[in-house]
Legacy VTK file of the C-alpha trace (Angstrom):
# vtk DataFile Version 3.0
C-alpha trace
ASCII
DATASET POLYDATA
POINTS 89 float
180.444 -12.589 74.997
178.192 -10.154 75.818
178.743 -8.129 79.748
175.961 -6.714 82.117
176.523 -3.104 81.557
174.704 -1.188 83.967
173.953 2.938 83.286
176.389 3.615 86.419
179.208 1.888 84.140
178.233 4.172 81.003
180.628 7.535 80.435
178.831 10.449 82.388
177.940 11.788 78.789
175.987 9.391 77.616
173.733 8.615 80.672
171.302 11.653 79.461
170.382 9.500 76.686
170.759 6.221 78.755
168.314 7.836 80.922
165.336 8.482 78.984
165.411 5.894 76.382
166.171 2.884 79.092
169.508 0.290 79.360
167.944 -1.628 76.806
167.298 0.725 74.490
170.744 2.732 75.019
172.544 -0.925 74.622
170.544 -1.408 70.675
171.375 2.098 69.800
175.233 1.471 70.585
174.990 -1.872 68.903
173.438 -0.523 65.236
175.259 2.661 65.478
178.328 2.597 68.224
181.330 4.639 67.008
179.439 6.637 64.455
178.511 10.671 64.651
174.696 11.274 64.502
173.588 14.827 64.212
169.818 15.140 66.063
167.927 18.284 64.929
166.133 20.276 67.143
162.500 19.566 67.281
161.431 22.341 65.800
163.174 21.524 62.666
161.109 18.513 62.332
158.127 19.972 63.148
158.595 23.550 60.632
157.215 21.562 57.766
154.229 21.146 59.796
153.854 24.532 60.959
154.476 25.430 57.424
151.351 23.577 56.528
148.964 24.108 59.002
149.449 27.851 57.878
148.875 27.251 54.506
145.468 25.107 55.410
144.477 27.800 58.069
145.353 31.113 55.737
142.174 32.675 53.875
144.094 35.728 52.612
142.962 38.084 55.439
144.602 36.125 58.761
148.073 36.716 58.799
148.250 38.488 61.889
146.139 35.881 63.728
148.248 33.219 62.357
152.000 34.894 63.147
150.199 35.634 66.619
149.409 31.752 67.086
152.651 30.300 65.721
154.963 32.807 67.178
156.223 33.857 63.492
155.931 37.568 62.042
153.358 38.605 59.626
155.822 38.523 56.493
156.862 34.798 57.373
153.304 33.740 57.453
153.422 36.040 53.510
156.874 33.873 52.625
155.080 30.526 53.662
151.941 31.223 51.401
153.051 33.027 48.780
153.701 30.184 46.531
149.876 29.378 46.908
148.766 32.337 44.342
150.199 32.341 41.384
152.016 35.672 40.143
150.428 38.112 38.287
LINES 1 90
89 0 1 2 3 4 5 6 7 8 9 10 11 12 13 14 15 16 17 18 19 20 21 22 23 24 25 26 27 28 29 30 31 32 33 34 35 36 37 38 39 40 41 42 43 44 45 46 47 48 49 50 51 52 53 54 55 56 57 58 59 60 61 62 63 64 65 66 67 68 69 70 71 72 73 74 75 76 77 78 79 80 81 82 83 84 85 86 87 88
């Protein structure tokens, strides 16, 4: 038998996620994963590898100042993330 849970009834530290994914939504998560620990990464975790390879699309070799400037990243990251695009010498 299934109850009307309402968000008021959920613990106070849960409502934040409650909240912005909806009752419904809150009530399927519980269901598939109630009682387990899930880790959530930061966003910018996920979205590194894309930074990553925007930079390596956008780098001509000269640019590395431009493109720390526009992804908030020093000069030698921007080096790290393309250096495996030339081969050593």
């Amino acid at each position: 038998m299934r109850f009307q849970l309402t968000p008021e009834q959920v613990p106070e530290d849960m409502r934040w996620l409650c909240e912005i994914v909806g009752m419904q939504h809150f009530l399927e998560i519980i269901d598939m994963a109630g009682g387990e620990f899930i880790y959530l990464p930061k966003r910018e975790t996920l979205e590194k590898p894309l930074r990553h390879e925007a930079i390596r699309r956008e780098y001509d070799g000269t640019n590395a100042r431009q493109l720390s400037r526009k992804y908030g990243i020093t000069e030698r990251h921007v080096r790290t993330i393309v250096k495996d695009m030339f081969p050593k010498q």
